[in-house]
C-alpha positions in Angstrom: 0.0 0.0 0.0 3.0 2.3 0.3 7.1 1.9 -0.3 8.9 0.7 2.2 10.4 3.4 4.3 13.6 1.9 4.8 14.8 2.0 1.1 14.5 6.0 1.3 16.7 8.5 2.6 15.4 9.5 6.3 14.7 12.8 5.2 12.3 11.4 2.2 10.9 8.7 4.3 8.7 10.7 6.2 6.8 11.8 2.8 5.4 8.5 2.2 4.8 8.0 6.1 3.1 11.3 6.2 0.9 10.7 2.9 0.2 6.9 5.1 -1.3 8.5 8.0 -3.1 11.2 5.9 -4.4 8.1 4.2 -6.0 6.0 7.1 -7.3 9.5 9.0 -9.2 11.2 6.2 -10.4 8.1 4.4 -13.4 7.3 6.5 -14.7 11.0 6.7 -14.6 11.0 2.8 -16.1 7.7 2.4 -19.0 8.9 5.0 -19.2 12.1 3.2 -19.6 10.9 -0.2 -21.8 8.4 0.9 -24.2 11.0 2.0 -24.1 12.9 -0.8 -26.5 12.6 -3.3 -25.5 11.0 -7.1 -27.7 12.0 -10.1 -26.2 9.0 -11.9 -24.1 5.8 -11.1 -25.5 5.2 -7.5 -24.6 1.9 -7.3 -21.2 2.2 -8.7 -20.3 4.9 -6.9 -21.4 3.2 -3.3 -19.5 -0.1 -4.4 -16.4 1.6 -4.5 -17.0 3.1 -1.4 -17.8 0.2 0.4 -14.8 -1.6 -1.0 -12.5 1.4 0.5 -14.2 1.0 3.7 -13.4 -2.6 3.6 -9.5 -1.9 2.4 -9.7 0.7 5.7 -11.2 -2.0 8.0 -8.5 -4.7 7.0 -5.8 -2.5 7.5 -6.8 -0.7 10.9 -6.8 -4.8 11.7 -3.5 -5.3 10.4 -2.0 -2.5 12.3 -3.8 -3.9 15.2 -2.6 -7.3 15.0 1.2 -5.6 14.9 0.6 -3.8 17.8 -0.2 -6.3 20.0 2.6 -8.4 18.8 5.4 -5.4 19.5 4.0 -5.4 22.9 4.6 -8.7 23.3 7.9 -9.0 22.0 7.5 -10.3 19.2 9.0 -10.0 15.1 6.8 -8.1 12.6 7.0 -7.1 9.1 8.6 -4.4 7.8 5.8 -3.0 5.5 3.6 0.2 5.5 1.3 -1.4 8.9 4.4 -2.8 10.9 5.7 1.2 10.4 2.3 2.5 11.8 2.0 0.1 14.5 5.0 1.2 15.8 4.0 4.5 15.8 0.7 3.7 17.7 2.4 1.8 20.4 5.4 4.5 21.0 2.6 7.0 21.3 0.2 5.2 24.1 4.0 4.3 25.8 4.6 8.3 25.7 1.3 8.9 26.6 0.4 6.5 29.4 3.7 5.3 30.8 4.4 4.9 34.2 7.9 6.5 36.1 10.5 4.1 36.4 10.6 2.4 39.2 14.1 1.7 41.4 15.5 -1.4 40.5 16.0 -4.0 43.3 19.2 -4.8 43.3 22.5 -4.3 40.5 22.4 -4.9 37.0 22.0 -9.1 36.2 25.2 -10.7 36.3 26.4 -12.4 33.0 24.7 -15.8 33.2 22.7 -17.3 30.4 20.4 -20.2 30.6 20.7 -22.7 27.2 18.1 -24.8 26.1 18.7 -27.1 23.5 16.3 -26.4 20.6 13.3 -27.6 20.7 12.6 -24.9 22.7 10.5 -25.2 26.0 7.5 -22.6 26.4 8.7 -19.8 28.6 7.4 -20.2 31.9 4.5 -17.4 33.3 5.1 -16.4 36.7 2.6 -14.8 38.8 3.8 -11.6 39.5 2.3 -10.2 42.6 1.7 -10.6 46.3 0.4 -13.6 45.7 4.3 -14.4 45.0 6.6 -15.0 48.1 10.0 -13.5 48.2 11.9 -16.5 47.8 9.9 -17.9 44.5 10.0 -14.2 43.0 13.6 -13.7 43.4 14.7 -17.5 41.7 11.7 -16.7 39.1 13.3 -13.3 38.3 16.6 -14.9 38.2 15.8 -17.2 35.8 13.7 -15.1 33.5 16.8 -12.6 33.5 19.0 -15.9 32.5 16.4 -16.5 30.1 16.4 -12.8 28.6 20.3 -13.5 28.4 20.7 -16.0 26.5 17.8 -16.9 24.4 16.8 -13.2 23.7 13.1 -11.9 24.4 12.0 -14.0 21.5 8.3 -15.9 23.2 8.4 -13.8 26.3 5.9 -11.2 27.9 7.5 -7.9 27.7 5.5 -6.5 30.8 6.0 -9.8 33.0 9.7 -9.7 32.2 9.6 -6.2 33.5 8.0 -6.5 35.9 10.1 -9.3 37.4 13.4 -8.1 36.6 12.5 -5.0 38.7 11.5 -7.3 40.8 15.1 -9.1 41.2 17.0 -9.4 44.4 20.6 -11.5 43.8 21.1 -11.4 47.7 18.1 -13.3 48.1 19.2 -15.7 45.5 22.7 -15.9 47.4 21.0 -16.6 51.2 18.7 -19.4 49.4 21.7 -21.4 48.0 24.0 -20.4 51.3 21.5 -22.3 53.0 21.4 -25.3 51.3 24.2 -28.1 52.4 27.2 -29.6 51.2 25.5 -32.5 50.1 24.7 -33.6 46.5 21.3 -33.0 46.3 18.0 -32.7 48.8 15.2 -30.4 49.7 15.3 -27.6 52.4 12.4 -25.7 54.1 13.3 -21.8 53.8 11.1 -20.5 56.1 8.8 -16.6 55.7 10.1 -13.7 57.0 14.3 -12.6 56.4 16.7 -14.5 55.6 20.2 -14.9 57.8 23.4 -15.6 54.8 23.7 -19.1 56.3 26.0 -20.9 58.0 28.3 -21.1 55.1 28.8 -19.9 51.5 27.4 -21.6 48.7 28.8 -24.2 47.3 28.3 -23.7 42.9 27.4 -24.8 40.4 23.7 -25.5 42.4 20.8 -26.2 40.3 17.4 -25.3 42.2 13.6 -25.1 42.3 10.9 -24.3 44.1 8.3 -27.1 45.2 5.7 -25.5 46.9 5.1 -22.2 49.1 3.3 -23.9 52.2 2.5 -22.3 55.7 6.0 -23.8 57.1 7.9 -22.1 54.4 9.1 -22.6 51.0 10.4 -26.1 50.0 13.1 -25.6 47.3 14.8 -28.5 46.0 18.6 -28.4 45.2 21.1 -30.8 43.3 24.8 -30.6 42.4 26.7 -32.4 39.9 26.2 -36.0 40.4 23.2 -35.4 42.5 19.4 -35.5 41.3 16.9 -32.9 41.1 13.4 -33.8 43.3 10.3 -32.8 41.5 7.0 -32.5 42.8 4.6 -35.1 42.0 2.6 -33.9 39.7 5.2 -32.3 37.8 6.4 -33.4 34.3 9.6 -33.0 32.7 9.1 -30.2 31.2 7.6 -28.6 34.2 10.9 -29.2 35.3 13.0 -27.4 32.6 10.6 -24.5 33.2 11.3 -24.1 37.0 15.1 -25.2 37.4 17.4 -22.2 37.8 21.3 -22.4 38.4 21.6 -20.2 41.5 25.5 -19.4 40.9 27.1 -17.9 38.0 26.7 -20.8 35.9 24.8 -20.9 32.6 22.0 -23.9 33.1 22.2 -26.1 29.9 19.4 -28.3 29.5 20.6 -31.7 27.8 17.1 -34.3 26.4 19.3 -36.9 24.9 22.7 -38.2 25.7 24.3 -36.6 22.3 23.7 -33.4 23.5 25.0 -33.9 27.0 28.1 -35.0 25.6 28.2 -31.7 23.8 27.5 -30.3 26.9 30.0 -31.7 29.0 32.7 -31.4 26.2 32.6 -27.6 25.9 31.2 -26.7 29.9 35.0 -25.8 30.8 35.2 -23.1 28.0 31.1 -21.7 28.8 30.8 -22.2 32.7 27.8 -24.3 32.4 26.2 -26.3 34.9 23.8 -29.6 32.5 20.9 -30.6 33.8 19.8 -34.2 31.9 16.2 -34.8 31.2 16.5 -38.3 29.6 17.2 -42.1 31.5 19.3 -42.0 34.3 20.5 -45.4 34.6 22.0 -45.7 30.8 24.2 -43.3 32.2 28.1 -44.3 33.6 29.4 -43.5 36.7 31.5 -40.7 35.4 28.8 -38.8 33.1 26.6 -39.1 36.3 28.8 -37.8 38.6 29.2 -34.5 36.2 25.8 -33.8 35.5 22.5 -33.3 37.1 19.8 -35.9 36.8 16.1 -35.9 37.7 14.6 -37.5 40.6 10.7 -37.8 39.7 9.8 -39.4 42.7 10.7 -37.6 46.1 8.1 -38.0 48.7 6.1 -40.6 47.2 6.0 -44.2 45.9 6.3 -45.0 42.2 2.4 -46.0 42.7 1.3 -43.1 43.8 3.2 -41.1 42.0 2.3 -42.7 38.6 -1.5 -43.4 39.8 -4.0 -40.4 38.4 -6.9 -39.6 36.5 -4.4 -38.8 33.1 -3.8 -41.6 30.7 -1.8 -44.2 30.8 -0.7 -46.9 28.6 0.0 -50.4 29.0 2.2 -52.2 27.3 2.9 -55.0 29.2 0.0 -57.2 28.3 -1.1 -59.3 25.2 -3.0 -57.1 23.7 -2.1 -53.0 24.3 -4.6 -51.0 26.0 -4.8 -47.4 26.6 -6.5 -46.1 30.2 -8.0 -42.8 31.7 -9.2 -41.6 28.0 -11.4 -38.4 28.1 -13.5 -40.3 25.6 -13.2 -43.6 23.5 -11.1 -43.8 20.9 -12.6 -43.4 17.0 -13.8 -47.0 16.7 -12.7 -47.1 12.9 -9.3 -45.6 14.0 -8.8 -47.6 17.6 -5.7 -49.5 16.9 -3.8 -46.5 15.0 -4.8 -43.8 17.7 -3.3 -46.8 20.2 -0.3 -47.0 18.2 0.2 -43.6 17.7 -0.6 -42.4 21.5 1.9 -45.5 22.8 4.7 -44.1 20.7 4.1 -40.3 22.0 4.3 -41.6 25.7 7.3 -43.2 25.2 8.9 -40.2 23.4 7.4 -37.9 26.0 10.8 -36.0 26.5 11.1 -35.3 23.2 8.9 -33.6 20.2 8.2 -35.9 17.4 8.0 -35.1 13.8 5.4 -35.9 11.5 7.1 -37.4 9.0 8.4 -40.0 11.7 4.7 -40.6 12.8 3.5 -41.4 9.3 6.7 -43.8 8.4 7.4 -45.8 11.5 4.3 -45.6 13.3 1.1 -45.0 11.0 2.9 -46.3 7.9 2.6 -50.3 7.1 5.1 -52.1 5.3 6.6 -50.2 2.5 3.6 -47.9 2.5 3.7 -45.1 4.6 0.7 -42.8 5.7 -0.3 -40.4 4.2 -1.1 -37.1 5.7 -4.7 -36.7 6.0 -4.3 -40.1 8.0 -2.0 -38.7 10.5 -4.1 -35.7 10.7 -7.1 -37.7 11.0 -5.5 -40.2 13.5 -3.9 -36.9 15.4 -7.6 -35.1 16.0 -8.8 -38.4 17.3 -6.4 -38.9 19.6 -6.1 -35.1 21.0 -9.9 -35.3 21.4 -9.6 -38.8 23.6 -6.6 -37.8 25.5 -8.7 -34.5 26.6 -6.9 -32.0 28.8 -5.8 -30.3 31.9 -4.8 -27.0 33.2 -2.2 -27.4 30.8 -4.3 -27.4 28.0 -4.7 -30.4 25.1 -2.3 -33.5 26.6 -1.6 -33.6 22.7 -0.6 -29.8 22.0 -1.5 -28.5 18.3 1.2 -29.5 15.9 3.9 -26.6 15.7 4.7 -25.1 12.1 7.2 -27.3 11.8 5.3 -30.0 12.4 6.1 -31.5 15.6 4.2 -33.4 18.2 4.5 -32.8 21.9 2.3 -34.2 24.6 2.0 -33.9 28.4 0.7 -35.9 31.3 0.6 -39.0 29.5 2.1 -42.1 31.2 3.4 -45.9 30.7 3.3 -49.0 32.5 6.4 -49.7 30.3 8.1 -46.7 31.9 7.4 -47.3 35.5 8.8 -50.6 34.8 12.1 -49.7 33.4 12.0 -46.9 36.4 11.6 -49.8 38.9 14.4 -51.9 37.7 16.6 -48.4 37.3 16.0 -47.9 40.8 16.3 -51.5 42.1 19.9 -51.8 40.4 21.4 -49.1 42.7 19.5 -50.2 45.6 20.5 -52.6 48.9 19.5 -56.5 48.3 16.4 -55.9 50.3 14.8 -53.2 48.7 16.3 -54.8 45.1 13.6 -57.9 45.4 11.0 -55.3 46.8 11.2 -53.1 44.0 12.0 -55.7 41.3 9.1 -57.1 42.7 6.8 -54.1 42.2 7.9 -54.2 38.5 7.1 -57.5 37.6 3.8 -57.5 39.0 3.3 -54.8 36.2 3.7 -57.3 33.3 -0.2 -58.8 32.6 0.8 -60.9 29.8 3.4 -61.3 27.2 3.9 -58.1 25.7 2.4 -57.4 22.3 1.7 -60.8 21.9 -1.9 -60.0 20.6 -0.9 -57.3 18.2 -1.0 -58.6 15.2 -0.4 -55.4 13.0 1.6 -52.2 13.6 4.3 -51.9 16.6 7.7 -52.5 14.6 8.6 -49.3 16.1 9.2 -51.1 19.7 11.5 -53.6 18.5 13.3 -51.5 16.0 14.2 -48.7 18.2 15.2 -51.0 21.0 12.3 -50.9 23.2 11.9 -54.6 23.1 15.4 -55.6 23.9 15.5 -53.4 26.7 12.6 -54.8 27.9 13.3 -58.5 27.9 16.9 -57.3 29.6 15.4 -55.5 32.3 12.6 -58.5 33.0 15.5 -61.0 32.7 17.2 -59.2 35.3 14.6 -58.5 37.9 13.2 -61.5 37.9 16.7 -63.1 38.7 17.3 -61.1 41.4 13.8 -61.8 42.7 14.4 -65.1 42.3 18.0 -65.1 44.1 16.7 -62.8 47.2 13.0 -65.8 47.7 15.8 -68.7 47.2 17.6 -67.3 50.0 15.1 -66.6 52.4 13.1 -69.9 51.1 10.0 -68.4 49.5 10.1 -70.9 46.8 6.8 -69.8 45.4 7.9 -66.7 45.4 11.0 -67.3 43.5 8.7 -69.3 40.9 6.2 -67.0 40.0 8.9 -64.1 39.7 10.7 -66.5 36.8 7.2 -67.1 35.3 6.8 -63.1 35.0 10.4 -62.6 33.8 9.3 -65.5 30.9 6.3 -63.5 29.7 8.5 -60.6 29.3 11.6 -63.0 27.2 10.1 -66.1 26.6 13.4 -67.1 24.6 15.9 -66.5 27.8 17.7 -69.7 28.4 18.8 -68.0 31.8 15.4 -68.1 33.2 14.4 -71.4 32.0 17.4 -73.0 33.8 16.9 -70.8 36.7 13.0 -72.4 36.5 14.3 -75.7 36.4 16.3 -75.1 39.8 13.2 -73.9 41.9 12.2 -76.7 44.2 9.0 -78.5 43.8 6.5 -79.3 46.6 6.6 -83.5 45.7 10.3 -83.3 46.6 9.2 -82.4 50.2 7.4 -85.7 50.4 3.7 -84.4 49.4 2.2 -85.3 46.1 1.4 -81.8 44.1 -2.0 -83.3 43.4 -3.0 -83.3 46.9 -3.9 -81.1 49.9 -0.6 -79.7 49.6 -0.9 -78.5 46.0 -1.8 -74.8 47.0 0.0 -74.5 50.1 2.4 -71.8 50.7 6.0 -73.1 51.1 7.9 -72.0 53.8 11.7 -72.2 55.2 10.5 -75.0 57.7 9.5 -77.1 54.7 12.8 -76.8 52.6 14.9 -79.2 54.9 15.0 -81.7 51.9 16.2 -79.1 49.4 19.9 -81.0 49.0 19.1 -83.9 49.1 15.9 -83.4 46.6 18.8 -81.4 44.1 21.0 -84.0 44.3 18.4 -86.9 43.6 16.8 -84.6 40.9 21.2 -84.9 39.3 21.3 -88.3 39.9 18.4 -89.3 37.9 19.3 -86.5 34.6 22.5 -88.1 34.8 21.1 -91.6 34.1 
């Protein structure tokens, strides 16, 4: 509608910019005039082309609206005759109804940058207000001016990001990490009211985050390298990236897969970077755990309660797969694509996923992939049966480029491998109780019913590591029972590993070794078919091995 401004000299560019807003002022008092104004001939023509300038005048009063709002939100527009006059508009209501600056809190930020790998998390919103105490306003504001730092105000709220950097307080910041200990990681109370600088000065790089703001105090959560990061319990991972701060002069780099926290690792020297990794723990070494942060999803609560809910869940470790705690029923004509497709989001929870990756691995069937009115189909069927939460849709809207992110969506398969995680670096005792729990997860042999789809879950590995982790729970189930002489117990823990791997030769030997109840003396057909064996009964158990030898060997 006009040149651009920026290809004249300044002195000429204000002719077309003047002629511009000329243009959009006097345009609808001509239109109304002339519309008023009686025509002797050509009514009609002359009140089309009126109409069609008001309509021109409508779209671009909406245009310049629609820049406006986007300058005060931070965000890029155009460069073109509306993008110039929206400018204008907002510099004038900013000279016009802007309030006197307000003292800062405290110096200017320190140079710290927070990195997150691309994807890109949302920014988090703070509320900004009384409602906020002290402690969560002043690791909020530190981390928004991180943020601001190093990613640039590219997605944020200009007036939020104001309002906490004004808002900032470093001291604050330095009493909350003097008082956490010299330990790895943990959760301290911080209680209301000042705050003393602690016995001690922190100890960096400190990664931190606030739980919950509770009558006692604040609970704020702390980890150091090698240490893991608690999480409330209702918190996903990404809830996590958007509330972790480093509290010392550290940049926090977020790493999802282990590529990128080798990358991070290799060049922390030259960046002063504290990593924070989002992905599996336990596929980790010693020395790239002792040198990184981890999460620790379950802090305060059991693995059941923590992964029990209203949100869906998937199971994986029965016959025939099964998705739980749907909003509504899945499209009956679509069922065992939407189950596919939602089993394959859960387990790549951390991570967006493309849509080219949905339509040939998951949707796609032999050497035919989907096409992409099938994923989009599939997709709006599954976002309406997975429903929502304060979050909004537990399948977001695909991004422009075309990836697929989802949220409070569970596993039974990733409680299971959590379990086993947690039971390899646990004491003997709590091994079998844990390895236990895990097994008494697996319903059936896994996929065994799905007859179609799912050559995702070997391919990508998820079958192997299943039948590795089963093999090796139900070993050491089996080992701790043996001990103690829970014979049944050691049993029934080999049957479950041999519905997760019914090929392992391991188990099947292992099977073979657990003593029966007609080498105690009773006949398994009897009264004593169903009773519980206990250590008083296993006085025979040499002597029923050795006869068992005796007759393979003849």
């Amino acid at each position: 509608m006009a040149a651009d401004p920026r290809r004249l000299s300044p002195a000429a560019a204000w002719v077309p910019r003047g002629a511009l807003t000329l243009y959009v002022t006097l345009l609808p008092y001509v239109v109304v005039a002339r519309w008023r104004t009686p025509v002797s001939s050509h009514q009609v023509l002359v009140r089309i082309a009126l109409a069609t300038l008001a309509g021109l005048w409508v779209g671009f009063v909406v245009q310049v609206g629609r820049n406006a709002v986007r300058l005060r939100r931070g965000r890029p527009v155009g460069s073109g005759a509306s993008a110039w006059l929206a400018g204008l508009v907002v510099g004038a209501v900013a000279l016009l109804g802007a309030p006197g600056h307000a003292p800062s809190a405290g110096p200017p930020p320190a140079a710290v940058s927070a990195s997150v790998p691309s994807p890109r998390a949302p920014a988090p919103r703070f509320p900004v207000g009384n409602t906020l105490g002290a402690v969560p306003l002043a690791l909020a504001a530190k981390r928004r001016g991180d943020t601001l730092r190093d990613e640039g105000a590219d997605g944020l709220d200009v007036e939020e990001s104001i309002a906490l950097l004004r808002a900032r307080d470093p001291e604050t910041v330095r009493r909350v990490a003097a008082r956490c200990d010299r330990s790895r990681d943990g959760v301290v109370v911080v209680p209301a009211g000042p705050l003393d600088a602690g016995p001690d000065e922190p100890l960096f790089p400190l990664v931190a985050c606030v739980l919950d703001d509770g009558p006692g105090g604040v609970r704020v959560a702390f980890a150091r390298e090698g240490g893991r990061l608690a999480l409330a319990p209702s918190w996903s991972v990404e809830d996590a990236v958007a509330h972790a701060v480093s509290l010392g002069p550290e940049r926090l780099v977020v790493a999802r897969r282990e590529d990128e926290l080798l990358h991070a690792l290799a060049t922390r020297a030259l960046r002063r970077a504290v990593v924070l990794y989002l992905g599996d723990a336990a596929r980790l070494d010693d020395d790239l755990l002792a040198s990184t942060v981890t999460l620790e999803p379950r802090v305060g609560v059991t693995a059941d309660e923590s992964d029990a809910g209203p949100g869906p869940r998937v199971e994986l470790l029965r016959a025939e797969p099964r998705v739980t705690g749907l909003a509504e029923p899945f499209v009956e004509t679509l069922r065992r694509r939407c189950v596919e497709m939602t089993a394959y989001l859960a387990l790549h929870r951390h991570e967006p996923v493309t849509g080219e990756r949905l339509r040939t691995r998951v949707l796609g069937h032999a050497d035919t992939d989907a096409s992409t009115r099938t994923l989009a189909n599939t997709a709006s069927a599954v976002r309406r049966s997975l429903g929502g939460d304060a979050r909004g849709p537990r399948l977001h809207p695909v991004t422009s480029a075309g990836l697929y992110v989802t949220h409070g969506i569970g596993s039974d398969l990733e409680e299971f491998t959590g379990l086993v995680a947690r039971a390899r670096a646990a004491g003997a005792t709590e091994s079998a109780a844990l390895a236990q729990r895990a097994l008494r997860l697996v319903q059936g042999e896994p996929l065994a019913s799905a007859l179609r789809g799912f050559e995702w879950f070997l391919a990508e590995g998820h079958g192997a590591r299943l039948a590795r982790d089963g093999e090796w729970a139900a070993l050491a189930l089996c080992h701790h029972a043996m001990g103690a002489g829970e014979y049944e117990r050691a049993f029934w823990a080999l049957e479950q590993g041999l519905l997760v791997d019914p090929y392992s030769d391991a188990l099947r030997e292992a099977l073979a070794a657990v003593p029966r109840l007609r080498e105690f003396g009773r006949d398994g057909a009897r009264r004593a078919q169903d009773r519980a064996v206990g250590p008083r009964d296993a006085v025979a158990v040499s002597w029923a091995l050795a006869r068992l030898r005796h007759q393979v060997t003849q």
